[in-house]
DSSP file (Angstrom, degrees, kcal/mol; ACC not computed):
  #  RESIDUE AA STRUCTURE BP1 BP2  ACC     N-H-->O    O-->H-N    N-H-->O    O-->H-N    TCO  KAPPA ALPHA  PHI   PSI    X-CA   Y-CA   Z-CA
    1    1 A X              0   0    0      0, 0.0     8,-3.5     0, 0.0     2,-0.1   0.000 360.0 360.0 360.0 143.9   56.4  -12.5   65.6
    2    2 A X  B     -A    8   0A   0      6,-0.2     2,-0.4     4,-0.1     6,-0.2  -0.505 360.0-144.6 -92.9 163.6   59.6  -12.4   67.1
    3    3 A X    >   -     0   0    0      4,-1.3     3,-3.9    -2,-0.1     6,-0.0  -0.928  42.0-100.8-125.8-179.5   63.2  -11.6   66.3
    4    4 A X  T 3  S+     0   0    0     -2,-0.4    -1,-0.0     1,-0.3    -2,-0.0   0.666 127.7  52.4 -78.3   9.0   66.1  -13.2   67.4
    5    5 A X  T 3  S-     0   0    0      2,-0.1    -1,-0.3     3,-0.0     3,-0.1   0.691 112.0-122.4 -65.3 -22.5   66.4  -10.3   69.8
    6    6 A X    <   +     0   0    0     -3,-3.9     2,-0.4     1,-0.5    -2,-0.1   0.876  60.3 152.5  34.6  65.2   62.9  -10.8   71.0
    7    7 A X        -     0   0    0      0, 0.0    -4,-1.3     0, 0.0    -1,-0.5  -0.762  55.4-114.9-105.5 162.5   62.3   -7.8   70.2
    8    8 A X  B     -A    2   0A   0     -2,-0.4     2,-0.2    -6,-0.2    -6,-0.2  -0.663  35.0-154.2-103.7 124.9   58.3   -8.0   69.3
    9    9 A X        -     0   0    0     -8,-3.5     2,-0.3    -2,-0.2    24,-0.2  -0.905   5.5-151.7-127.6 155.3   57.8   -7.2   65.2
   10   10 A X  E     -B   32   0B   0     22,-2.5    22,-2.6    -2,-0.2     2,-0.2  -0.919  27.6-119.2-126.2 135.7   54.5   -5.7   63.5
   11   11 A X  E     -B   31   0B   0     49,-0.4    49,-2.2    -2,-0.3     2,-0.3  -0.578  42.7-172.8 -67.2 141.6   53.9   -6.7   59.9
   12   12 A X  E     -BC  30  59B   0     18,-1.2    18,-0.9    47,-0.3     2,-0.3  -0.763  11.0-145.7-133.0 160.7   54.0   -2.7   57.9
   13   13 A X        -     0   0    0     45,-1.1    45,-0.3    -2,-0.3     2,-0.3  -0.812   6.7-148.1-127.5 144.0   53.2   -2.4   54.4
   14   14 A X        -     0   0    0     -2,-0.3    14,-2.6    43,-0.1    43,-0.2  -0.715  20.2-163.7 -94.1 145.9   54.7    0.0   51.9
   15   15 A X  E     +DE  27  56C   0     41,-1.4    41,-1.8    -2,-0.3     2,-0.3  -0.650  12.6 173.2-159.8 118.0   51.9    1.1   49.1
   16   16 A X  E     + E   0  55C   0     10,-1.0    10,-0.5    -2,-0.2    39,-0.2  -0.961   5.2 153.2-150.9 152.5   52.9    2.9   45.6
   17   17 A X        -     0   0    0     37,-2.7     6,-0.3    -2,-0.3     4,-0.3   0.048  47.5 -79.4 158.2 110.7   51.5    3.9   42.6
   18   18 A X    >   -     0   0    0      1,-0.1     3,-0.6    36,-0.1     2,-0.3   0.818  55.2-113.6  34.4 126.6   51.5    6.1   39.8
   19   19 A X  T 3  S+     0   0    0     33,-0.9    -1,-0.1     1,-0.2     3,-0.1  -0.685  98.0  26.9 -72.8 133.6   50.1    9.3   40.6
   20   20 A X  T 3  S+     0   0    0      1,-0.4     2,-0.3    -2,-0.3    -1,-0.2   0.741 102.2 121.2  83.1  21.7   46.4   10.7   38.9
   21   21 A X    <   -     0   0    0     -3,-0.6    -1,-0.4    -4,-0.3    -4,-0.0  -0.877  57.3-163.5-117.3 149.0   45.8    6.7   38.6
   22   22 A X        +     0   0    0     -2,-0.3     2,-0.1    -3,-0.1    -4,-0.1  -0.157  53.3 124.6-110.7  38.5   43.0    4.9   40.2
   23   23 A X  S    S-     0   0    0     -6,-0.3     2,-0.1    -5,-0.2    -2,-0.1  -0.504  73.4 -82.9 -89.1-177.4   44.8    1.7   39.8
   24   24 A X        -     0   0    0      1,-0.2    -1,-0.1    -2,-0.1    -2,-0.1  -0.435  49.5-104.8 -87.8 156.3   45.4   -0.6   42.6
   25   25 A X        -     0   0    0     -2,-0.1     2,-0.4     1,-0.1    -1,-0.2  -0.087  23.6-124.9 -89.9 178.0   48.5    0.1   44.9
   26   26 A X        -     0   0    0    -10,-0.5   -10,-1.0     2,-0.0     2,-0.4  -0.987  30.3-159.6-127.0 118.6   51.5   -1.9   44.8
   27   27 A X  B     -D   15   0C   0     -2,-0.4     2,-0.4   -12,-0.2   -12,-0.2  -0.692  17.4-173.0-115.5 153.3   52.3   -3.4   48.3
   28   28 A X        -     0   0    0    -14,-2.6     2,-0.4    -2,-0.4   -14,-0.1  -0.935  24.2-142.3-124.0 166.2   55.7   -4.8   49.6
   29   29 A X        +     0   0    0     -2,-0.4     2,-0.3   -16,-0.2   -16,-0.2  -0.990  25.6 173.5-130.8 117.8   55.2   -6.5   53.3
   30   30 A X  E     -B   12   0B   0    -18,-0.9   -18,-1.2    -2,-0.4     2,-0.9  -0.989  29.8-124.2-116.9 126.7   58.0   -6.0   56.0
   31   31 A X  E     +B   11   0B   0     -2,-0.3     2,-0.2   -20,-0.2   -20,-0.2  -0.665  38.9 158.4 -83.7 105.6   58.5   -6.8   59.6
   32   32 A X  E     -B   10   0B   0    -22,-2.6   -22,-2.5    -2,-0.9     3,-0.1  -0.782  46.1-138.1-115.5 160.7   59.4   -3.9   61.8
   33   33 A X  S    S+     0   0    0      1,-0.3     2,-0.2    -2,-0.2    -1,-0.1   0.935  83.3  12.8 -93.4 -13.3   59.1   -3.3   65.4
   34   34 A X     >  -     0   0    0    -24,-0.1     4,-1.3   -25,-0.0     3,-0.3  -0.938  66.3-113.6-133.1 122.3   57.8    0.6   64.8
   35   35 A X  H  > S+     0   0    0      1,-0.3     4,-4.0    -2,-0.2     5,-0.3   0.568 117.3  55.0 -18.2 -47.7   56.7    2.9   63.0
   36   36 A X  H  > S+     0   0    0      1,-0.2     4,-0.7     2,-0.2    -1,-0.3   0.984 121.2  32.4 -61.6 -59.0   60.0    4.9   63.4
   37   37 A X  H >> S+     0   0    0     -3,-0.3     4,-3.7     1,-0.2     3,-0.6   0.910 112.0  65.0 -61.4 -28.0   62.2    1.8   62.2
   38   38 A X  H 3X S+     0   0    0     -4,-1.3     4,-2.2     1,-0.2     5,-0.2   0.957 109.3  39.4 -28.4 -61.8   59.4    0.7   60.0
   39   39 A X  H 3X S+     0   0    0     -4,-4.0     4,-0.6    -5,-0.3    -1,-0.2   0.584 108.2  59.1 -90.3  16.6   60.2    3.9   58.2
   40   40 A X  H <X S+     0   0    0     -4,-0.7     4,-2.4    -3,-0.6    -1,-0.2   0.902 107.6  46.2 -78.8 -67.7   63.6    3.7   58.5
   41   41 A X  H  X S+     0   0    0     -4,-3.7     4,-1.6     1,-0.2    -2,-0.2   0.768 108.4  57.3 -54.1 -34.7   63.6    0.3   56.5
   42   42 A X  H  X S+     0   0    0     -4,-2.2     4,-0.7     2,-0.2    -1,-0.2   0.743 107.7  48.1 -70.1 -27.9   61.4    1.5   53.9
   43   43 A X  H >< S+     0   0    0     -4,-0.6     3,-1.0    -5,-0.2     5,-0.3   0.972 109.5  45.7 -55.5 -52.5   63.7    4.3   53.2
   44   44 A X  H 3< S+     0   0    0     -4,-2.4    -2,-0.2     1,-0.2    -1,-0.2   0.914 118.8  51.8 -77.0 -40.4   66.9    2.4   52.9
   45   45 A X  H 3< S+     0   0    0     -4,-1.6     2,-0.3     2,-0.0    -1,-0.2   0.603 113.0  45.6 -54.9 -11.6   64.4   -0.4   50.5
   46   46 A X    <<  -     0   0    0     -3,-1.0     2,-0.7    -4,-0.7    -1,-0.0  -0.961  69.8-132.8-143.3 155.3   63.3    2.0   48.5
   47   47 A X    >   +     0   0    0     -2,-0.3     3,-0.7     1,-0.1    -4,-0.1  -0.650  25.6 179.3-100.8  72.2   63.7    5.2   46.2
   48   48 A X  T 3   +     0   0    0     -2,-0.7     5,-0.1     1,-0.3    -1,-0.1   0.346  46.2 105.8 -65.7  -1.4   61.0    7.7   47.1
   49   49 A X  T 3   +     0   0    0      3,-0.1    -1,-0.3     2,-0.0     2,-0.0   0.493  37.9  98.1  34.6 -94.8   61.9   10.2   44.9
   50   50 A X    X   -     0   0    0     -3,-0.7     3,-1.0     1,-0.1    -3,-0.0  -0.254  54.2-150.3 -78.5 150.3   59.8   10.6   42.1
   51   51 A X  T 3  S+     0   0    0      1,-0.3    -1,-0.1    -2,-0.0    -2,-0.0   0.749  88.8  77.3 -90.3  -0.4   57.3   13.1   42.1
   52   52 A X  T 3  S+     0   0    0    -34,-0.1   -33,-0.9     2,-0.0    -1,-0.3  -0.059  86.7  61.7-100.3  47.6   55.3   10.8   39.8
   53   53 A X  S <  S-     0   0    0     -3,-1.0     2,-0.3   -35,-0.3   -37,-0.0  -0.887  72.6-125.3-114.8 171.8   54.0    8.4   42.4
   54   54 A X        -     0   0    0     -2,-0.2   -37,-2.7     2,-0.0     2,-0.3  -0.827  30.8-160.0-103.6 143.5   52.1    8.3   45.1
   55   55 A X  E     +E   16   0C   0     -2,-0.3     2,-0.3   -39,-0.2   -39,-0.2  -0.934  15.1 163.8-116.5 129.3   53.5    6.7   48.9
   56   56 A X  E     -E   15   0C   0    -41,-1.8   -41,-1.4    -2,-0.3     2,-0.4  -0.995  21.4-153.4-159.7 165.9   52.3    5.4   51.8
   57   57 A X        +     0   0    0     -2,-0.3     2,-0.4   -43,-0.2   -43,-0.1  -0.968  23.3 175.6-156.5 114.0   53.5    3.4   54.9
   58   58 A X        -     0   0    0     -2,-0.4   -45,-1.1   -45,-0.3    -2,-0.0  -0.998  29.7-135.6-124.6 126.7   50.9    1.4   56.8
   59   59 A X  B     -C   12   0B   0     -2,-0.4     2,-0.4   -47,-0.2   -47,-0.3  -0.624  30.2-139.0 -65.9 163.4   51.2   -1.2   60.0
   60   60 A X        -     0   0    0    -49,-2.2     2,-0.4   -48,-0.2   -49,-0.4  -0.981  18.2-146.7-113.4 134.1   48.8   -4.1   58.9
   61   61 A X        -     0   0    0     -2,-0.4   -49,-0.0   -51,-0.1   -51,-0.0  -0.659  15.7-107.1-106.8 170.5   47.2   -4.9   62.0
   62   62 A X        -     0   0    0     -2,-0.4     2,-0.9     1,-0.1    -1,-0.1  -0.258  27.6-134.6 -70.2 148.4   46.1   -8.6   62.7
   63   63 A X        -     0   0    0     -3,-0.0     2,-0.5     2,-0.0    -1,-0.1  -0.773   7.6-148.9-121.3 163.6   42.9   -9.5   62.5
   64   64 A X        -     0   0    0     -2,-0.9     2,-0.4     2,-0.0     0, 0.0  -0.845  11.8-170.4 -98.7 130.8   40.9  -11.8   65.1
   65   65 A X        -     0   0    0     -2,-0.5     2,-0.3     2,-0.0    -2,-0.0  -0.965  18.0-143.0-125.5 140.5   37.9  -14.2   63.9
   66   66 A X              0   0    0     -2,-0.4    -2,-0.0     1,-0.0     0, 0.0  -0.917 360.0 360.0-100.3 141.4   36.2  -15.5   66.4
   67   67 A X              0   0    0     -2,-0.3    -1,-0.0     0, 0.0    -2,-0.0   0.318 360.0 360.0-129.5 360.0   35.0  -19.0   65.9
């Protein structure tokens, strides 16, 4: 994916949830072009804060099927 810079964007998603839990994470999905702005955007989206969750900041990479 492109932006209208062409600058090249990687799908990221940021992951929370309750800390001491084995539940399943809670994802939001964003287009960034790097890690650095990636976590740049998740900051200014989010309140990271509390010390009772857990965080984490992943690219999703694409996957290929071959046919």
């Amino acid at each position: 994916m492109t932006d209208n810079k062409r600058k090249k964007l990687k799908q990221f998603a940021a992951m929370s949830r309750p800390k001491n839990s084995n539940r399943e994470w809670n994802y939001m999905y964003f287009w960034a072009e790097n890690q650095k702005e990636a976590k740049d955007k998740w900051a200014t989206l989010t309140d990271r804060t509390s010390i009772y969750m857990d965080y984490k900041l992943e690219r999703i990479r694409a996957k290929h099927h071959g046919a």
